[in-house]
C-alpha positions as a Markdown table, in Angstrom:
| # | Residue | x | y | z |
|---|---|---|---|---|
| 1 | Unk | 0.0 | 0.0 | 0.0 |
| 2 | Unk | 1.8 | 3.5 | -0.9 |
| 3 | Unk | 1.2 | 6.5 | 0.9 |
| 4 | Unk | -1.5 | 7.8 | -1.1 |
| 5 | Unk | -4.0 | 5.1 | -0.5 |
| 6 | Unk | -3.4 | 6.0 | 3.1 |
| 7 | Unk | -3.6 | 9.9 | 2.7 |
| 8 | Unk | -7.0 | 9.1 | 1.0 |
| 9 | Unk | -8.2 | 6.7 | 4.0 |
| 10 | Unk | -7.1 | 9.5 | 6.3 |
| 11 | Unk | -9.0 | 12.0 | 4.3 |
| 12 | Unk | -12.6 | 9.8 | 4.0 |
| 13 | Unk | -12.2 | 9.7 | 7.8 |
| 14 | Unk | -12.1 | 13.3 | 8.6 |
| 15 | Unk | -14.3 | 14.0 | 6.1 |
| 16 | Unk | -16.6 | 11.4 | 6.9 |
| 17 | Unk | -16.5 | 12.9 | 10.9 |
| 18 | Unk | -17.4 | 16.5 | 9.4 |
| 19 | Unk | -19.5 | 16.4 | 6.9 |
| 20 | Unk | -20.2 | 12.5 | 6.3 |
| 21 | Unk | -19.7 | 10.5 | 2.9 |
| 22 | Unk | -21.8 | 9.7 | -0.1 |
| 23 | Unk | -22.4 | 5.9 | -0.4 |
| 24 | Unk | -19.9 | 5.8 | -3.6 |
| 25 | Unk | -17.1 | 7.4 | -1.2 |
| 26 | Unk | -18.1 | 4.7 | 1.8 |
| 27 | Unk | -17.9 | 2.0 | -0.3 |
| 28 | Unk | -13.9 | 3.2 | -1.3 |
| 29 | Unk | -13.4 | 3.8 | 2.1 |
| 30 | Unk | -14.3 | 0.4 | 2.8 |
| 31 | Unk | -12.1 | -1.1 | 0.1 |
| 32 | Unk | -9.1 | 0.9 | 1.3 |
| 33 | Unk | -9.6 | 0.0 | 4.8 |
| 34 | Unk | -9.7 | -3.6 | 3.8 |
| 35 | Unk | -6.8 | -3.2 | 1.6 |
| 36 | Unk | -5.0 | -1.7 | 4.3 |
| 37 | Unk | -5.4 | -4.4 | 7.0 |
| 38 | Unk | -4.4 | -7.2 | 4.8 |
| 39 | Unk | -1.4 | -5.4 | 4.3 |
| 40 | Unk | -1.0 | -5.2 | 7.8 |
| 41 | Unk | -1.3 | -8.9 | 8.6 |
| 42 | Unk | 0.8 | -9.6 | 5.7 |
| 43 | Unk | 3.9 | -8.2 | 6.8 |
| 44 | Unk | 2.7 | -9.4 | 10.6 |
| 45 | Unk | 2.8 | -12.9 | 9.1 |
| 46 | Unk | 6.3 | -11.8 | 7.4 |
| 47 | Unk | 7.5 | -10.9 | 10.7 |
| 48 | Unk | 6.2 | -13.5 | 12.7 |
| 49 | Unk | 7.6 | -16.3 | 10.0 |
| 50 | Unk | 11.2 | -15.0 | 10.9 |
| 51 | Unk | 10.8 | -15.2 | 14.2 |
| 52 | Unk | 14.0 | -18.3 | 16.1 |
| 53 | Unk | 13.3 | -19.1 | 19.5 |
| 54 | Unk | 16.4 | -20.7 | 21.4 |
| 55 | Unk | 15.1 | -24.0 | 23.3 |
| 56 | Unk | 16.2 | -24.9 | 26.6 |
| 57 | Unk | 18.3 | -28.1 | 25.0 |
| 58 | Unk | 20.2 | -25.3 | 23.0 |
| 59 | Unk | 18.6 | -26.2 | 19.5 |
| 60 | Unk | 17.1 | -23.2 | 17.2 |
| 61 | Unk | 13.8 | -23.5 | 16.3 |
| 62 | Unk | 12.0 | -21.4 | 13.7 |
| 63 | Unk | 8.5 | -20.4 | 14.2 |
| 64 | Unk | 7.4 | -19.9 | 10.6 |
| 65 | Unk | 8.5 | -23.3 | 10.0 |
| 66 | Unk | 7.0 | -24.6 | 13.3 |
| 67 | Unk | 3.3 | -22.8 | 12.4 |
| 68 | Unk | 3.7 | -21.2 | 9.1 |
| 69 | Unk | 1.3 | -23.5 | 7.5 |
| 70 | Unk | -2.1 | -23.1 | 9.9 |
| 71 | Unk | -4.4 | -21.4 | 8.3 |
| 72 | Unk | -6.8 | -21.4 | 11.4 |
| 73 | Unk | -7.4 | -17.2 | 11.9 |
């Protein structure tokens, strides 16, 4: 997402807390905001999936490998 999708969901929400928003403008502001938070739990998964934890026997275990592949959210 670039910074001008964001700018726009910025402006639909002030706008929308002022003067309100046609249906055509709620329904991008809706598409934006869901756009957005896929983005979000996109790069959370990236994160997440890089994520070694040292065990207590010493050995290195990855957590993207361990649960990567559940899709249970």
């Amino acid at each position: 997402m670039n910074q001008t999708s964001i700018d726009r969901i910025n402006e639909l929400a002030r706008k929308s807390k002022t003067v309100g928003l046609s249906p055509e403008e709620k329904e991008e502001q809706r598409k934006l905001r869901s756009e957005y938070i896929a983005n979000i739990r996109m790069n959370l998964r990236a994160q997440l999936d890089n994520i070694d934890i040292q065990e207590k026997d010493g050995s290195i275990t990855n957590l993207g490998e361990k649960y990567g592949n559940k899709t249970s959210h």
